[in-house]
C-alpha positions as CSV (number, residue, x, y, z in Angstrom):
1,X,104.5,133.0,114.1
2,X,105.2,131.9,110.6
3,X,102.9,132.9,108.0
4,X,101.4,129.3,106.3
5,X,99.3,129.2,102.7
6,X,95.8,128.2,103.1
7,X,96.4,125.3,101.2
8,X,98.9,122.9,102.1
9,X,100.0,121.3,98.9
10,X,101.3,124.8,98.1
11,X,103.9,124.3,101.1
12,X,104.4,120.7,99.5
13,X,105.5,122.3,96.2
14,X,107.9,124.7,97.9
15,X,109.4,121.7,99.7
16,X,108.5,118.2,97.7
17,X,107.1,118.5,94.3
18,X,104.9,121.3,92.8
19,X,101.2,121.6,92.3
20,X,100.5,123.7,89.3
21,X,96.5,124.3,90.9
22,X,98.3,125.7,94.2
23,X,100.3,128.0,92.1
24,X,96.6,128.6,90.1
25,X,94.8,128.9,92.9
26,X,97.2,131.4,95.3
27,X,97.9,133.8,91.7
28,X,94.0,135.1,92.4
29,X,93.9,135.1,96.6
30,X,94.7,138.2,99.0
31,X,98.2,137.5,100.0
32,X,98.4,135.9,103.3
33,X,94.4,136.1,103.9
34,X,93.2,133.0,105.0
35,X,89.8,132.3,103.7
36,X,89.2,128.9,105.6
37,X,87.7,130.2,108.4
38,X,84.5,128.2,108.8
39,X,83.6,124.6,109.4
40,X,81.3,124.9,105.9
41,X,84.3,126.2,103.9
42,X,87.2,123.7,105.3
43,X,84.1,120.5,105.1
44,X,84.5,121.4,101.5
45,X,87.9,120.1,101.4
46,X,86.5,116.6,102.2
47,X,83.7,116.6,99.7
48,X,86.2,115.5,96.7
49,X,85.9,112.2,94.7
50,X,89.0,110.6,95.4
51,X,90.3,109.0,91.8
52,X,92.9,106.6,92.4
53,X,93.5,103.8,90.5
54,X,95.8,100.6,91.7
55,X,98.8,101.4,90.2
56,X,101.9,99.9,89.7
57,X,101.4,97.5,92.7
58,X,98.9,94.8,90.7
59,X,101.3,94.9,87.5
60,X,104.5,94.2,89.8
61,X,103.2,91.1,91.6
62,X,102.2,89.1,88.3
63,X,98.3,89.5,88.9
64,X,97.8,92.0,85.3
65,X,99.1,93.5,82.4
66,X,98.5,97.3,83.0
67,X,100.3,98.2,79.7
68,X,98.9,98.3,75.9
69,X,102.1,97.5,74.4
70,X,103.2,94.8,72.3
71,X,104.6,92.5,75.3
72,X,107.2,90.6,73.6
73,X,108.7,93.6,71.6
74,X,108.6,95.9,74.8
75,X,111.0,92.9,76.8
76,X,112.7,92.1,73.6
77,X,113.6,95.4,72.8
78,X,117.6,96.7,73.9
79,X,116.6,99.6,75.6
80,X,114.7,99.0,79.0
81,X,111.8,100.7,80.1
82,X,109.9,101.0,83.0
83,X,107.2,98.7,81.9
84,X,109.8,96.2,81.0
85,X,111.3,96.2,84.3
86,X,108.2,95.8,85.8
87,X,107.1,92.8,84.2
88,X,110.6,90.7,84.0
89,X,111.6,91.1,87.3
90,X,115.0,92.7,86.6
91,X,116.9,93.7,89.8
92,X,120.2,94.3,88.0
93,X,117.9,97.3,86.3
94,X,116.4,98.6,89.1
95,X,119.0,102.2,89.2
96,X,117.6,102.3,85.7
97,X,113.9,101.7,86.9
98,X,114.8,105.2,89.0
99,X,115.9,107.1,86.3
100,X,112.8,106.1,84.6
101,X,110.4,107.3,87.4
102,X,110.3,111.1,86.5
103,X,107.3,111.4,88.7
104,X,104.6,108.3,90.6
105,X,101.1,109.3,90.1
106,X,100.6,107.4,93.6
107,X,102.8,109.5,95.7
108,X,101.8,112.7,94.3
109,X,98.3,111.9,94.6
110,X,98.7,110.0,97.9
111,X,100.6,113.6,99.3
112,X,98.3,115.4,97.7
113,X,95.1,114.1,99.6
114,X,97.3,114.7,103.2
115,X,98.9,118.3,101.7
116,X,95.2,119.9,100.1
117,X,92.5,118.0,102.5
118,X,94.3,116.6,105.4
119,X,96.4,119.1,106.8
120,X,94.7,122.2,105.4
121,X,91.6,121.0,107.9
122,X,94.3,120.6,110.8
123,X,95.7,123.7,110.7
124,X,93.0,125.9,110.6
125,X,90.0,123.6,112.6
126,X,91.3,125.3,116.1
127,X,90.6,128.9,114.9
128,X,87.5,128.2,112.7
129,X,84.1,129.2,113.8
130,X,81.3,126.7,113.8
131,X,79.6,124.1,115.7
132,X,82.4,122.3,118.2
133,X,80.8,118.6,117.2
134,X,81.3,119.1,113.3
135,X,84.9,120.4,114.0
136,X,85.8,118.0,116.4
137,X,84.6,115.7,113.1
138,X,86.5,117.6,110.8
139,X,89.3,116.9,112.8
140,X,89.0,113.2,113.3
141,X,88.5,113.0,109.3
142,X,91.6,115.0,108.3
143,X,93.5,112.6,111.4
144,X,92.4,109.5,109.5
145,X,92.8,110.6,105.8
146,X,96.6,111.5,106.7
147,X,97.0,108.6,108.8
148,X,96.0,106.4,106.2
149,X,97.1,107.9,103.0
150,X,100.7,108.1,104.9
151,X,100.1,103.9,105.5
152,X,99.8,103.1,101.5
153,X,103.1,105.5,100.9
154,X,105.3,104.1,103.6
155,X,103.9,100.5,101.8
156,X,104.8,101.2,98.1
157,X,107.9,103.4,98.5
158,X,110.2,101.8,102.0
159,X,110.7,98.4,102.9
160,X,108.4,96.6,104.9
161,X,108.2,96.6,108.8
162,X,110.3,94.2,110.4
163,X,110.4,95.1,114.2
164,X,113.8,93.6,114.5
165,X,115.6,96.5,111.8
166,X,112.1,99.2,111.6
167,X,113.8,101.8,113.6
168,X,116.9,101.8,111.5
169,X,115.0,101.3,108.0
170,X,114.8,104.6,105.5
171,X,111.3,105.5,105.7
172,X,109.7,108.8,104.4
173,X,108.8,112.2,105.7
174,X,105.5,112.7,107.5
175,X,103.8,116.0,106.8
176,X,102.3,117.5,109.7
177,X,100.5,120.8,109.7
178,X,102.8,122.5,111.4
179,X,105.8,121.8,109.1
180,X,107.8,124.9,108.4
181,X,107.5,125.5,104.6
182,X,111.5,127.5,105.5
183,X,112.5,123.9,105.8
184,X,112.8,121.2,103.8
185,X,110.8,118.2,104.6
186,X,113.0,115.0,106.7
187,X,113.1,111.6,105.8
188,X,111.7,109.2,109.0
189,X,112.7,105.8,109.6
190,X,109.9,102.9,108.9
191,X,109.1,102.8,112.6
192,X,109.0,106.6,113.1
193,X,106.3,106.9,109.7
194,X,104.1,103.9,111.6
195,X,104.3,105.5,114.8
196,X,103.1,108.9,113.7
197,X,100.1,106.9,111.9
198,X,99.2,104.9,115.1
199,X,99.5,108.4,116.8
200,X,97.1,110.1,114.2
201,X,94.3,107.7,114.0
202,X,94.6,106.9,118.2
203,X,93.9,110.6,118.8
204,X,91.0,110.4,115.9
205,X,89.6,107.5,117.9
206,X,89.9,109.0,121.5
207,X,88.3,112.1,120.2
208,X,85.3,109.9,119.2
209,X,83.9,112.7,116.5
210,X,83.6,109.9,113.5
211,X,79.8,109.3,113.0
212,X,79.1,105.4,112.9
213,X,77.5,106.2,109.1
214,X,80.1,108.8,107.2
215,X,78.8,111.6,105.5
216,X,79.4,109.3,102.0
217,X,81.5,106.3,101.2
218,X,84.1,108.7,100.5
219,X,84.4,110.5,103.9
220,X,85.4,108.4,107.0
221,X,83.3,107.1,109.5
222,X,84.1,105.6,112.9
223,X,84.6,102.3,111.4
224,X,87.2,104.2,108.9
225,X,89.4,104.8,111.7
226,X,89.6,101.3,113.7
227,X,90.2,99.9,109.8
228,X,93.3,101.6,109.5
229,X,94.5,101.3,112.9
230,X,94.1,97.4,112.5
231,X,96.0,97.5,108.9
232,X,99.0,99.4,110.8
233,X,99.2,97.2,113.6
234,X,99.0,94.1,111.5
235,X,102.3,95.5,109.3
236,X,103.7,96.0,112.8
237,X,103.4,92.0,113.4
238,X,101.2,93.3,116.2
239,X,99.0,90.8,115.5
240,X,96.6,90.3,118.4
241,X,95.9,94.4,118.7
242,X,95.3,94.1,114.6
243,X,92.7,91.7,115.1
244,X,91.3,93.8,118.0
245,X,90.4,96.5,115.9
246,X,89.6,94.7,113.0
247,X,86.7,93.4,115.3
248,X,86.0,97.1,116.9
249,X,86.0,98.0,113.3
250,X,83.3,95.2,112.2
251,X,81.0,95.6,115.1
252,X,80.2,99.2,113.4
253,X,79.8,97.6,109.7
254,X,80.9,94.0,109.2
255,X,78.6,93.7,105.9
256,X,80.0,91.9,102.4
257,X,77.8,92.5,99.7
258,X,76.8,89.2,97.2
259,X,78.7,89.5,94.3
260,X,76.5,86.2,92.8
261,X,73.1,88.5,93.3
262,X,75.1,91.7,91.8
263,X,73.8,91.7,87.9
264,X,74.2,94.3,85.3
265,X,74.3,94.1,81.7
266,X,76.6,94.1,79.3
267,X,76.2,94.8,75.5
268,X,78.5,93.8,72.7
269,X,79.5,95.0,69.5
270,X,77.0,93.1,67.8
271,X,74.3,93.8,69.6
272,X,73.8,91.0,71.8
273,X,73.0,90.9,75.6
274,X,74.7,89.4,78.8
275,X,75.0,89.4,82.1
276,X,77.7,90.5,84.4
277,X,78.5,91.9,87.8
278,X,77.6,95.3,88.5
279,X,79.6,96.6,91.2
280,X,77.7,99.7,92.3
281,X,79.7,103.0,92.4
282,X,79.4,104.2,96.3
283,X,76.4,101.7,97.1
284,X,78.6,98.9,98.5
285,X,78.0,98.7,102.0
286,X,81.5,96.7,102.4
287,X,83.4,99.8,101.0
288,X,84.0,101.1,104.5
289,X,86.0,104.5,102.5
290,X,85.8,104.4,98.8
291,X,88.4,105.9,95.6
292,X,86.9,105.1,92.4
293,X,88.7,103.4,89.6
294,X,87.3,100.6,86.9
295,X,88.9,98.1,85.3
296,X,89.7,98.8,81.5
297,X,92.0,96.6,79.1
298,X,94.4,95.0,82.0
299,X,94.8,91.6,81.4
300,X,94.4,89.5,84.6
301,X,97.8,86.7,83.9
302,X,97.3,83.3,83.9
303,X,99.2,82.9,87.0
304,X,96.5,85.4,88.5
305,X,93.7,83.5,87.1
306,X,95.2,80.0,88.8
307,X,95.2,81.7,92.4
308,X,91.6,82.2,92.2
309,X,89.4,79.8,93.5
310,X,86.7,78.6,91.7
311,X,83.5,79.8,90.8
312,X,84.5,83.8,92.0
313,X,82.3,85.9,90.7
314,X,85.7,88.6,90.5
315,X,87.1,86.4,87.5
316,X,83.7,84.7,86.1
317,X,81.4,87.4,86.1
318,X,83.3,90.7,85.3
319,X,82.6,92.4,81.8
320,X,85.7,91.6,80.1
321,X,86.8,92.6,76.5
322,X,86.5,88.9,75.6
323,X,82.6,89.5,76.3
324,X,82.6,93.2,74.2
325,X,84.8,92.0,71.4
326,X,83.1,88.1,70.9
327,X,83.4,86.7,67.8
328,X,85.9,89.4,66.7
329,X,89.1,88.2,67.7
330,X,91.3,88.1,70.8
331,X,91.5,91.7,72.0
332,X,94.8,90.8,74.6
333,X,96.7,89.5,71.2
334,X,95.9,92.4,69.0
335,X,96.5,94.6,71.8
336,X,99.6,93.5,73.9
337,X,101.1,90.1,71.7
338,X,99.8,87.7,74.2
339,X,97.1,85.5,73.2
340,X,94.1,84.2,75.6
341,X,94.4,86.4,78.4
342,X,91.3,87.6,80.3
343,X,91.2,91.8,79.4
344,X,89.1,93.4,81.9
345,X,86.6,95.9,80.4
346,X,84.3,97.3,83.3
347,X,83.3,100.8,82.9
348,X,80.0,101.0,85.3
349,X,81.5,99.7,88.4
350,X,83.4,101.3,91.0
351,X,86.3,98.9,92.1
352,X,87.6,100.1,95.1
353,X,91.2,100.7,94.3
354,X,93.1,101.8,97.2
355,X,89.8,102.5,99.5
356,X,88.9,100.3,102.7
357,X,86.6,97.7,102.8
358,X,85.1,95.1,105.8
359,X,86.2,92.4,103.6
360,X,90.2,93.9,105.0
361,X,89.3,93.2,108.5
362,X,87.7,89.6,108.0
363,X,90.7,88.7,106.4
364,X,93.1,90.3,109.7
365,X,91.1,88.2,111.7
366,X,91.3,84.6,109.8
367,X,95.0,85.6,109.9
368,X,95.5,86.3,113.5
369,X,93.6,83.3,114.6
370,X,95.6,80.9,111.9
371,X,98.6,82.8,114.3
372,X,97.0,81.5,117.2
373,X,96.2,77.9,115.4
374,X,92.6,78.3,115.8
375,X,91.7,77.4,112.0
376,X,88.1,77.3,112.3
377,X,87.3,80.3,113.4
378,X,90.0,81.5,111.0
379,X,87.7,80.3,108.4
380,X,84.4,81.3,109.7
381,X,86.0,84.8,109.1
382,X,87.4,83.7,105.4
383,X,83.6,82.5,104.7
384,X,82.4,85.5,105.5
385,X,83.8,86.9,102.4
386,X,83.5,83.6,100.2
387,X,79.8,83.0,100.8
388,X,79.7,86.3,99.2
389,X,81.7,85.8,95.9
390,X,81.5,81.9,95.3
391,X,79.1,80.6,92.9
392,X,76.4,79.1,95.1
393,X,76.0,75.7,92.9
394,X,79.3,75.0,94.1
395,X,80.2,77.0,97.2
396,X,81.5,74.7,100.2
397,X,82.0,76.4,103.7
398,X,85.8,75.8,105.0
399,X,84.9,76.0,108.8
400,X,85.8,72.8,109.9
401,X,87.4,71.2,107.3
402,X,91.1,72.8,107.5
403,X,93.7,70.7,110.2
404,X,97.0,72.4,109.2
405,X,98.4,75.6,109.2
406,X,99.9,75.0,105.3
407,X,96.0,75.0,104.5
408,X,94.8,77.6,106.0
409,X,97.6,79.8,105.2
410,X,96.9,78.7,101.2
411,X,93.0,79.4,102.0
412,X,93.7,82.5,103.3
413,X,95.8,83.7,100.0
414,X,93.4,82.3,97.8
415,X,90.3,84.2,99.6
416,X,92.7,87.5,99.9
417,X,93.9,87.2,96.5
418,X,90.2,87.4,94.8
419,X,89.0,89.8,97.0
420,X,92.2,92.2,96.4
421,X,93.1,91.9,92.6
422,X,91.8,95.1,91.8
423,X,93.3,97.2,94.3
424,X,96.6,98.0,95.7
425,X,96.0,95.1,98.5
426,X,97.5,92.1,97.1
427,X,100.9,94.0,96.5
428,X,100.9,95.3,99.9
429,X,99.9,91.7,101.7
430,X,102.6,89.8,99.6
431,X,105.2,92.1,100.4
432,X,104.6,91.9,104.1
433,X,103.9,88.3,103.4
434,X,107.9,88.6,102.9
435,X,108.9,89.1,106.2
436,X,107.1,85.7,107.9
437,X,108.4,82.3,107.8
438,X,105.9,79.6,106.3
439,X,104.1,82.9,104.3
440,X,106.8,84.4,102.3
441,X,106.9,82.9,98.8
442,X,109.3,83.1,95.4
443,X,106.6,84.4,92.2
444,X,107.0,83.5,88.8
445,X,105.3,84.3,85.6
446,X,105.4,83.0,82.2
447,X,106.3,85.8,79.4
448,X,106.4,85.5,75.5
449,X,108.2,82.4,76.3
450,X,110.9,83.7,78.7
451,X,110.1,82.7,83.0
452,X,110.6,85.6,85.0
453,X,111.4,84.6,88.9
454,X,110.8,87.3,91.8
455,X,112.2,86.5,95.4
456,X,110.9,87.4,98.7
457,X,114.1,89.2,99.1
458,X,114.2,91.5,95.8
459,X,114.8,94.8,96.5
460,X,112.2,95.7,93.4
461,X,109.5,95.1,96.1
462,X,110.7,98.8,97.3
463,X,109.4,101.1,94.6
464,X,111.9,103.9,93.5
465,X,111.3,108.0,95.2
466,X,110.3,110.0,92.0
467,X,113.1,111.8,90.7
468,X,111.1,115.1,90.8
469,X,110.8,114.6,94.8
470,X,114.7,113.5,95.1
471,X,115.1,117.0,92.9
472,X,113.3,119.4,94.8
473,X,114.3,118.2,98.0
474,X,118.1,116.3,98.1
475,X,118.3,115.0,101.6
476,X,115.4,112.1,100.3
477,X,117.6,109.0,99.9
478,X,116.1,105.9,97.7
479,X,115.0,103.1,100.4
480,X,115.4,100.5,97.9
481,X,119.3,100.9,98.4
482,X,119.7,101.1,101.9
C-alpha cells in the first residue's frame, strides 16, 4: 500500500498547485505518522469558517463592479487587463485573459476545502476509532462537501452540461481519496465530473448519517445533501428528479427569513442614524450551508439594478456607501469614474456567497413546474421567496395571475436575480440558462460611454484553468478552447 500525507491538500500540491500551510504543517510532523486517528481529531477538520467570497462570477454577468479602479482609464488604457476583459466582454482577448490568470482564488479555495476537509475525513474515517453513528456522519459530511465544492468548479471553469455533447466536453479532475499522489491528477469529461457528484452525495444520502439540524450553518445537514443533489440534476436538464429533491430537501427546512422585518443600523460619517437590513451572520434559517462574505465597495450596475423588482429589500435596504458617505460626494465616482452607481458597504452581515440556501430549491421548483406549464404553482414556489423580500405596502402575490410561459420565465429571473446577486448563483443560472431555448439571452451593459454585448454562445462564460495548475500539472487542457 502506498504511503498517503495526513492531509490531502499536501498530495494536491505535489500534483495541482501547492499549499504553503501543508508544506508548514508536514516540516513539524513524524514522517509518515498519521495523527487523524479519532472521530474528535478528523470532526476538527469540519469545524472551519468557510470564507469565500462570490468572485469573478457576479462581475462577469454585468450585475457589479468588483474593482476600485478608475473604470474608464482601466478599458481605455492599451494594455488589457484581466479586469478590463471582464467588464467589456472581449472574446478576441480571452488567450490574454489566461495569461493573466496566474492563480483563481475560487479554485484553489474550492480544492482546498475537498483536498484539507473532504478527503482527509474519507481516507482515514474507516480506520478511525470512535462512535460508528458520528463516523458514519463524518462520512456523509466529507461525501457532500466534495460533492458540492466539485459542482461550483465544474460550473466556473468547463462548459455547461448539455446531455447531447456532456460526455465529450473537457471537464476537470475529480479528487478522490484514493488518488495516487505518484500520479498526476486526469482531466474528466463534464458528464464524468457530474456523475461522480451524483455518486458522492447518493451514497451520502443512502447512508442516512446527516442529522436533520447540522452541527452549525456551516456543516451539512440532511437537507445539505438533497440541495446539492437537486442543483446537479437541474444542470443535467434532469428536471423532474431536480425538483424531486428540491422538495425532499424542503420538507427538512423550507424556511425564508423576512428580509422587510430584518433591521440593523447604520451610522454615517456625520453622525446620523438609519436603518438597514441586517442579515444575521449564521442565524438565517434559509442558509441551509453557509460561507461568509459581506458586501464592501462593489457597485451593483444599473443594468443590475433594472432586473430587480421593486420594493426588494436586497437593493432598498442594504447599507450602501451612498448611506455612509451622504452629503459627501458620490463614493462610486471618486472611486471607480462612474457616477451614481449603488456601492454596497455591508460589514455586519453574512451574505451567503457560494453557500446553499432553501430559497435555491424554491426556485428549482417554480422552474420545473413552468417546464411542465403549471405556472401557478410555479409561482406559489416564487412567492415563497417574494413575500419574504418585497416591501409589504406594495407586495402583490403572482399565483394566479401569470398565463404564458414568456412571463413566468421573466418572473422567475427577476425573483432568482434578487435573491442571487450576492453569490456565485446568478453566474451559474445564466450560464446554464444558455443551453435552453426561450431562456438563453444576449447581456449588455453600458460603460464610460462604450456598449459591451455578451452572447449566449461566448466562450468567456468558461473561465480560464490558472496557469499555476496548467504548470504543475501539463495534461490539464483550457475547456474554454475545446
Amino acid at each position: 500500500m502506498k504511503t498517503r500525507p495526513i492531509l490531502y491538500g499536501c498530495l494536491l500540491g505535489s500534483v495541482m498547485f501547492a499549499f504553503a500551510s501543508c508544506s508548514d504543517f508536514t516540516d513539524v510532523q513524524p514522517k509518515g505518522k498519521n495523527l487523524l486517528t479519532t472521530t474528535t481529531q478528523l470532526e476538527m477538520l469540519l469545524n472551519v469558517p468557510f470564507d469565500q467570497d462570490d468572485g469573478d462570477g457576479p462581475q462577469f454577468v454585468g450585475d457589479k463592479i468588483a474593482t476600485l479602479s478608475n473604470i474608464p482609464t482601466l478599458l481605455s488604457q492599451p494594455t488589457p487587463t484581466r479586469n478590463s476583459i471582464i467588464l467589456s466582454w472581449d472574446e478576441s482577448l480571452q488567450d490574454k485573459m489566461a495569461e493573466l490568470t496566474s492563480s483563481d482564488s475560487e479554485y484553489s479555495s474550492y480544492y482546498g476545502v475537498i483536498g484539507t476537509i473532504a478527503n482527509p475525513i474519507l481516507m482515514n474515517i474507516g480506520a478511525a476509532s470512535g462512535d460508528e453513528a458520528m463516523k458514519n456522519q463524518l462520512r456523509c459530511e466529507a461525501l457532500t462537501l466534495r460533492a458540492y465544492f466539485h459542482y461550483l468548479l465544474i460550473n466556473k471553469f468547463a462548459k455547461a452540461y448539455n446531455p447531447a455533447t456532456a460526455a465529450e466536453d473537457s471537464g476537470l479532475p475529480y479528487l478522490l481519496e484514493t488518488q495516487d499522489i505518484a500520479q498526476p491528477t486526469v482531466q474528466l469529461t463534464v458528464q464524468e465530473v457530474y456523475d461522480h457528484i451524483l455518486a458522492d452525495i447518493q451514497e451520502a444520502i443512502d447512508l442516512d448519517g446527516l442529522p436533520t439540524s447540522a452541527v452549525n450553518r456551516m456543516r451539512m445537514g440532511k437537507p445539505c445533501a438533497y440541495a446539492v443533489k437537486a442543483l446537479a440534476l437541474l444542470s443535467m436538464q434532469r428536471f423532474d428528479e431536480a425538483e424531486e429533491a428540491a422538495r425532499q430537501s424542503l420538507a427538512l427546512n423550507g424556511t425564508v427569513n423576512d428580509y422587510n422585518t430584518m433591521t440593523g443600523t447604520g451610522t454615517n460619517l456625520l453622525g446620523e442614524t438609519y436603518e438597514v437590513l441586517l442579515r444575521p451572520r449564521l442565524e438565517c434559517e434559509e442558509d441551509l450551508f453557509f460561507t461568509y462574505g459581506i458586501e464592501f465597495f462593489q457597485s451593483i450596475t444599473p443594468e443590475a439594478e433594472a432586473r430587480f423588482e421593486p420594493g426588494h429589500a436586497s437593493l432598498e435596504r442594504i447599507d450602501t456607501a451612498n448611506k455612509m458617505y451622504a452629503g459627501l460626494g458620490d463614493m462610486s465616482e471618486s472611486m471607480q469614474g462612474i457616477p451614481g452607481l449603488i456601492m454596497t458597504y455591508d460589514l455586519n452581515s453574512g451574505w451567503n456567497m457560494a453557500g446553499l440556501k432553501t430559497t435555491h430549491m424554491y426556485l428549482i421548483v417554480a422552474e420545473a413546474e413552468i417546464r411542465k406549464g403549471n405556472y401557478d404553482e410555479a409561482m406559489r414556489a416564487l412567492d415563497a421567496i417574494r413575500v419574504n423580500r418585497i416591501n409589504p405596502e406594495i407586495y402583490q402575490p403572482l399565483e394566479g395571475t401569470v398565463t404564458t410561459e414568456a412571463d413566468a420565465i421573466l418572473h422567475l429571473k427577476q425573483t432568482s436575480h434578487g435573491e442571487n446577486i450576492y453569490s456565485v448563483y446568478n453566474f451559474i443560472n445564466r450560464k446554464r440558462w444558455n443551453q435552453l431555448d426561450g431562456w438563453k439571452e444576449t447581456f449588455t451593459r453600458e460603460l464610460a460611454g462604450n456598449t459591451y454585448t455578451l452572447t449566449p454562445e461566448s466562450p468567456l462564460w468558461i473561465f480560464p484553468i490558472p496557469l499555476n495548475v496548467i504548470s504543475n500539472n501539463p495534461s490539464i487542457v483550457q475547456n474554454y478552447k475545446q
